[in-house]
N, C-alpha and C positions, 0 to 999 in steps of 0.2 A: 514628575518626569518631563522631561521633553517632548516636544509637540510635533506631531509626524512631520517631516521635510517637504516645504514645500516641490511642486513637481518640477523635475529636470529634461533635458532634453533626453528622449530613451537612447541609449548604448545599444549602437548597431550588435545584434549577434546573431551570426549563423547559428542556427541549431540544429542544424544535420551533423553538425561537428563528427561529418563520418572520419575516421583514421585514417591514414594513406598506407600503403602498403609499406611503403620502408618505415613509418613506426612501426608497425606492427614487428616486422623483424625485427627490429631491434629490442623491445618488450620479448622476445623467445629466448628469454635467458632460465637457467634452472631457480627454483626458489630457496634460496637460502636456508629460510627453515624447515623444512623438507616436507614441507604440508601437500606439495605436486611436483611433478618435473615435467620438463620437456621435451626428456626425452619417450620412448614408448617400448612395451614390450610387444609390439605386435606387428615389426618390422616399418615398412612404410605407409602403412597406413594411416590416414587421416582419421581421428578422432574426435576436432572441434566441431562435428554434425551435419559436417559433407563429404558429398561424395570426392572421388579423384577425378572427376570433370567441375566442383564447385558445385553440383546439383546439393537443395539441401534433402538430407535422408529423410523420408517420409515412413507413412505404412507401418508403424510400430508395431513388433508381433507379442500378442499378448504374452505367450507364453516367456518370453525373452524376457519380461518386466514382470510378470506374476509375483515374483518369490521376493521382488525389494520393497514391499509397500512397508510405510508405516501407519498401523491405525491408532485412531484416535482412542484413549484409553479414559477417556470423562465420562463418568458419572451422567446417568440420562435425565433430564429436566424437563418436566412441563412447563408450557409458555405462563406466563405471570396471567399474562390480558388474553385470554381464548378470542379472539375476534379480529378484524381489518387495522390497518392502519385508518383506513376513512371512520370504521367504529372508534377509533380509539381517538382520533381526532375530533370526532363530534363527542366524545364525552365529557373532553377537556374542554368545549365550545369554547371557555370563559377566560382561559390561559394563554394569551397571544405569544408568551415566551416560550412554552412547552411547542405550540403551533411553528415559533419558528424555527425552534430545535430539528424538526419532523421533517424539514426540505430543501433538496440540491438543488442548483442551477446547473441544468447541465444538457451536452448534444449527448442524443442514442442514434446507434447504428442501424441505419436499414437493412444492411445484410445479417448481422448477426446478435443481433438488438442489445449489444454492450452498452450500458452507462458512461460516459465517456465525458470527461473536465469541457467545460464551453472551450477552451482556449484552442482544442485539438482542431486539426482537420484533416486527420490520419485515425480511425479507431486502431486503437493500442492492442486488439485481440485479432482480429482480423486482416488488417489490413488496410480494410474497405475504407475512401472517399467516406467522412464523414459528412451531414447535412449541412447548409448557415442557421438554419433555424436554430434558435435556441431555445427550451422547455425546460420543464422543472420536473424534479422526481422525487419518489419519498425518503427518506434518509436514513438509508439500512441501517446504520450502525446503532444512531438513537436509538431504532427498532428494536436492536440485538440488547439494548441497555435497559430496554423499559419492558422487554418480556414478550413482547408483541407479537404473535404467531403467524401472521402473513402479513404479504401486499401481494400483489401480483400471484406472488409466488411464496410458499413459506416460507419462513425466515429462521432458518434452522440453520446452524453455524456447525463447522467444522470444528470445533472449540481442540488448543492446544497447550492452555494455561486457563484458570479464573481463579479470580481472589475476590473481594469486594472492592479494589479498589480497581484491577487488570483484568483485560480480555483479548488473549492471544489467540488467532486464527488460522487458518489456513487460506491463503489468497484465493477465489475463484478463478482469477487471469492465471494463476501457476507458469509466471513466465521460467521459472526455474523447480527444478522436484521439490525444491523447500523453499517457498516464497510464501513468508507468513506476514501476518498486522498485526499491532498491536494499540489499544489505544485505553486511556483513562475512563474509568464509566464513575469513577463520583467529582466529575467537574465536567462543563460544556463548554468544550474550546472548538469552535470552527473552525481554525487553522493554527499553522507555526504562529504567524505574525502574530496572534493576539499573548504568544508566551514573553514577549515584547514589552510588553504592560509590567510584567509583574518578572525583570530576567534571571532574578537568584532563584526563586520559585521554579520558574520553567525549567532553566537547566537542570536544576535536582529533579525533576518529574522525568524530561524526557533520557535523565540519563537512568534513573530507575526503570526505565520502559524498556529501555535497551540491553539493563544489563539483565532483565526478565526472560526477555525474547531472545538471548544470547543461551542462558541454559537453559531454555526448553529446545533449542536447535539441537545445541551439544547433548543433552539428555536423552530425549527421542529419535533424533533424525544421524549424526557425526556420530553415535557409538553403535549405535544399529548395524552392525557387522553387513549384512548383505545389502541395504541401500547405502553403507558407505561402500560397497565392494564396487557395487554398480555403476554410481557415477562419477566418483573421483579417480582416477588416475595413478596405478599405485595407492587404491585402497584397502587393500589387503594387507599393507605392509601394519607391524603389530601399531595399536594405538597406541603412545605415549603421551602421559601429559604434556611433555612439549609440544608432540605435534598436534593435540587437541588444540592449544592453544593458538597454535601455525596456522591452523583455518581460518579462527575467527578474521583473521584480516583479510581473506576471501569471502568477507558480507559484503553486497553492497545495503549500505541503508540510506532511508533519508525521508524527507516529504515533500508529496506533489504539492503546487499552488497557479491554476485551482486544482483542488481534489474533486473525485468524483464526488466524493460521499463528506459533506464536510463537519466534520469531528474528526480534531487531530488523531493521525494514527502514522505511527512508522510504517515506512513500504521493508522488509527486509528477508533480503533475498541473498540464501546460501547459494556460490555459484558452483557449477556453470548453468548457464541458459539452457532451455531446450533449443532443440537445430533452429526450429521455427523463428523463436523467438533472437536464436543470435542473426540469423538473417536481418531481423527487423531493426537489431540496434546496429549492426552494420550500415541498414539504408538511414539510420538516424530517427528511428522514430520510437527508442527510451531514452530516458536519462535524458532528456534535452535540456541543453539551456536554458537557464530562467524559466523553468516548470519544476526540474525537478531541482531540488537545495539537499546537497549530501547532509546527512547526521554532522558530520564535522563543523560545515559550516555552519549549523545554525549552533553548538555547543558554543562555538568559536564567542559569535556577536555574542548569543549571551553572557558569556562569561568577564564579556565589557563591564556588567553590570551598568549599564546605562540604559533607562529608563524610555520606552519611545509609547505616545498615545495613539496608538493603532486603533481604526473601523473597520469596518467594511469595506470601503472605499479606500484605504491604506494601498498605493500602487505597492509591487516588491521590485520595481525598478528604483523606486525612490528609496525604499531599503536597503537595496544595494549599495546605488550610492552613496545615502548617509553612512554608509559601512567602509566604504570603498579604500579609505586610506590606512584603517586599521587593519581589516579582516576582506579580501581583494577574492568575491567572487567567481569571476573569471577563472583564476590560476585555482581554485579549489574544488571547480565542480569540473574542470579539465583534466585534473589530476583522478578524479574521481571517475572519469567519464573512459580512461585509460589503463583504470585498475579493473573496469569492467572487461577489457580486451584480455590485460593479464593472466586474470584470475579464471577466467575462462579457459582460455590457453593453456596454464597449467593443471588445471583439474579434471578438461573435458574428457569424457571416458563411453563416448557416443560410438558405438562400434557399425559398420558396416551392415553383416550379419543378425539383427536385432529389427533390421528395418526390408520391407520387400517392394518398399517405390521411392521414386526421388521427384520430391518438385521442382521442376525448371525455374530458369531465370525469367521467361518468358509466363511463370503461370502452368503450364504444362506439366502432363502427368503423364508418362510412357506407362504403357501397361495398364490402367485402371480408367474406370469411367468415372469414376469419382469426382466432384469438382472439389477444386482445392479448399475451398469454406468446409466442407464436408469430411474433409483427409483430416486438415488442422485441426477440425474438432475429436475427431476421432481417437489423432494421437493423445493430445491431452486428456483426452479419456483413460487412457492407458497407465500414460506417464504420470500425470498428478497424482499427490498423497494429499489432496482435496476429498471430504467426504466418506475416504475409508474408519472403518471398511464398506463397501457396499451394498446396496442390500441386494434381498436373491434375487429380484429382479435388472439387476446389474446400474442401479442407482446411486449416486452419493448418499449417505446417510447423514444425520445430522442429531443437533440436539437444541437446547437452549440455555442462557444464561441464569449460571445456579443464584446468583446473587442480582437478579432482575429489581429495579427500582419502585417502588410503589410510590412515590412523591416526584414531584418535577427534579432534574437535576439542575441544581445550581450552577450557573454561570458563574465560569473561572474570576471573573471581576466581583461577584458578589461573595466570595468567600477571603475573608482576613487569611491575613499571614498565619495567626496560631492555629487555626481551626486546620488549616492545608497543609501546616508541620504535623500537626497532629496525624491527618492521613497518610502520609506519605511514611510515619513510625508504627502505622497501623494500630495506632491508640487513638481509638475512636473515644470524642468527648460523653461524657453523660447528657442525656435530653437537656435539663437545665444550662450546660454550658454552651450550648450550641449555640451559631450566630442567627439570631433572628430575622437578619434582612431577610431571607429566602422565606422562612414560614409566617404562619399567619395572613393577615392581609396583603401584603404586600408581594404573596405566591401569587393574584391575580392580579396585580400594578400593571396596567396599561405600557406598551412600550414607548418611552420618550425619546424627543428629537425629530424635527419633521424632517430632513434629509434621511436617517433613518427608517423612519417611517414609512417615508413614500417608498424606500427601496424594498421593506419586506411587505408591502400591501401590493407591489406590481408581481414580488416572488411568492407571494399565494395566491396570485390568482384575482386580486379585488379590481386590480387596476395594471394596465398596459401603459409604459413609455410613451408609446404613439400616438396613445387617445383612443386606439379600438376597442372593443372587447375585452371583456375578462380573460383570461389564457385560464384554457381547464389544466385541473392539476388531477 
């Protein structure tokens, strides 16, 4: 393959890329396939999750929401490893691959202690002034793939698909009532870039990802009579296959880079937003440019079939670039960034009546003592189909992954092309045929490349950039 692009001068980009108001009108057209309209049965009323002063609706009343949940319907799983991430790191002492499988790079919020991509300096749940410091965290997802029963916190998953080779979830952030992930659990991919390396591969995996997490949406969440009543707009009117299908182009999908949590996963989120959360991508702080990369665009470059040798250290400005004359970022995560406003617009079904505060533009909460960190959490308590159903103590519930890994998972580069056809047709080879790089000796092979090297020995902890201290992990 080709060898990553040397660096280019960065491409200025706004990425508040908030909308103007006269887009926006002009996006208030009805939707053709009758999947939402624009128009409303409920006279002049605002339904996009403000008020008629532009406050947004707070205060979510339970009862109003009660009767749309969807729960999770899986099968309940004991954790594979009963013990810590730090147990289960020290058991592996001898595995510096598994070790580096296990850890983010990443800023956490001091208001509302969210995992948050280094690159931020907005946390994406809150609000809040993110810190400059950057630290490292354990890397939930690995977690959720190797059995693992806690960190911090347990690590019990909302689970809304598993297979042995998929693991669909329910988002913790729930910027929208169905905001799920989804990601590979028999290969270790860090992010898009490394599907780069290998692009006929990638596409065939993440379009199988997508088209997974497409009917588990339509299966459980879009036929579900009262959470489709509830939040789409005109969801009462009877389902038809056509207009089943009308939704789907009301997803937004795609992947952060950086991600909080790195193993590749689709972000994908049936719209509309909650009020909260549309506020926030109104002030610009989703789907930002050059963080988030729509599903399209990354099917797009791969489907070059053109071969790029991606690191760590791979900028995705230089991706861009080398892309730029074929498959033109810009105009694709623009278009994407404006189908989030659309598709909003036509679905939202946020009713006035539903909610008993509204939060100012100012922060301000008329009528409550509440602080707004406190309200926001609150409502999404209400609102998400995270965790259900709940337990009697009014808890997210959770489970674990039924098909949990007992051996290290192989890295997406250490797996041949047959062996990853074979997974992907869910014809798992026989022991004897199986590719050997990954077992036997070579499961504990030291990690090569000292540029490499240095980078995952400063992200666990052994060694600092600076020359100070160890950073505790």
């Amino acid at each position: 393959g080709k060898p990553a692009p040397k660096p280019k001068e960065r491409r200025k980009t706004d990425n508040s890329a908030v909308l103007s108001v006269e887009v926006r009108k002009m996006m208030l057209c009805c939707d053709p396939e009758g999947a939402g309209s624009s128009t409303s049965d409920s006279g002049d009323q605002r339904l996009d999750g403000f008020s008629s002063s532009g406050a947004v609706l707070a205060g979510a009343k339970e009862e109003a929401f009660a009767g749309s949940r969807v729960d999770s319907r899986v099968e309940k799983s004991e954790p594979l490893f009963k013990g810590s991430v730090d147990e289960f790191l020290k058991l592996h002492e001898d595995e510096p691959k598994l070790a580096r499988q296990m850890k983010n790079t990443i800023k956490k919020c001091k208001v509302c202690s969210k995992i948050c991509a280094f690159s931020l300096s907005t946390c994406n749940e809150c609000g809040s002034e993110l810190p400059s410091e950057v630290t490292f965290s354990n890397n939930i997802f690995m977690g959720f793939i190797y059995g693992v029963q806690k960190g911090p916190f347990p690590y019990t998953i909302s689970i809304r698909l598993q297979t042995p080779d998929l693991l669909a979830f329910d988002d913790l952030l729930s910027l929208t009532p169905c905001h799920l992930n989804i990601i590979p659990t028999s290969s270790y991919i860090p992010d898009w870039r490394f599907l780069l390396r290998r692009p006929s591969e990638g596409l065939r995996l993440i379009t199988q990802m997508e088209d997974a997490v497409w009917e588990c949406v339509a299966a459980q969440f879009i036929r579900h009579d009262a959470w489709r009543r509830k939040y789409f707009r005109n969801g009462g009117e009877r389902l038809t296959k056509k207009r089943l299908q009308a939704y789907r182009k009301h997803v937004i999908c795609g992947c952060n880079f950086p991600p909080s949590q790195f193993h590749l996963h689709i972000q994908y989120l049936m719209m509309p937003l909650t009020p909260f959360q549309y506020r926030m991508y109104q002030e610009g702080q989703h789907f930002t440019a050059r963080r988030f990369f729509p599903l399209d665009y990354i099917k797009a470059v791969l489907a070059l079939k053109e071969s790029m040798q991606v690191t760590m250290e791979t900028s995705v400005d230089d991706i861009i670039e080398h892309f730029d004359d074929r498959v033109n970022y810009d105009a694709m995560h623009a278009d994407c960034y404006a189908q989030v406003e659309r598709s909003h617009t036509l679905l939202a079904n946020w009713r006035s009546e539903d909610f008993e505060l509204t939060l100012e533009g100012d922060g301000s909460i008329p009528g409550s003592t509440r602080t707004k960190t406190e309200l926001i959490a609150a409502d999404k308590g209400i609102i998400q189909n995270y965790g259900r159903p709940y337990t009697p103590d009014g808890k997210p519930s959770g489970t674990y992954y039924k098909y949990a890994r007992t051996e290290r998972v192989p890295e997406w580069l250490d797996i041949d092309s047959k062996r990853f056809s074979q997974s992907l047709l869910q014809l798992r080879p026989s022991q004897n045929e199986r590719d050997t790089s990954t077992t036997g000796s070579n499961l504990h092979a030291p990690h090569s490349g000292d540029q490499q090297r240095r980078w995952w020995e400063m992200l666990l902890g052994r060694r600092r950039g600076d020359g100070r201290e160890p950073v505790s992990v």
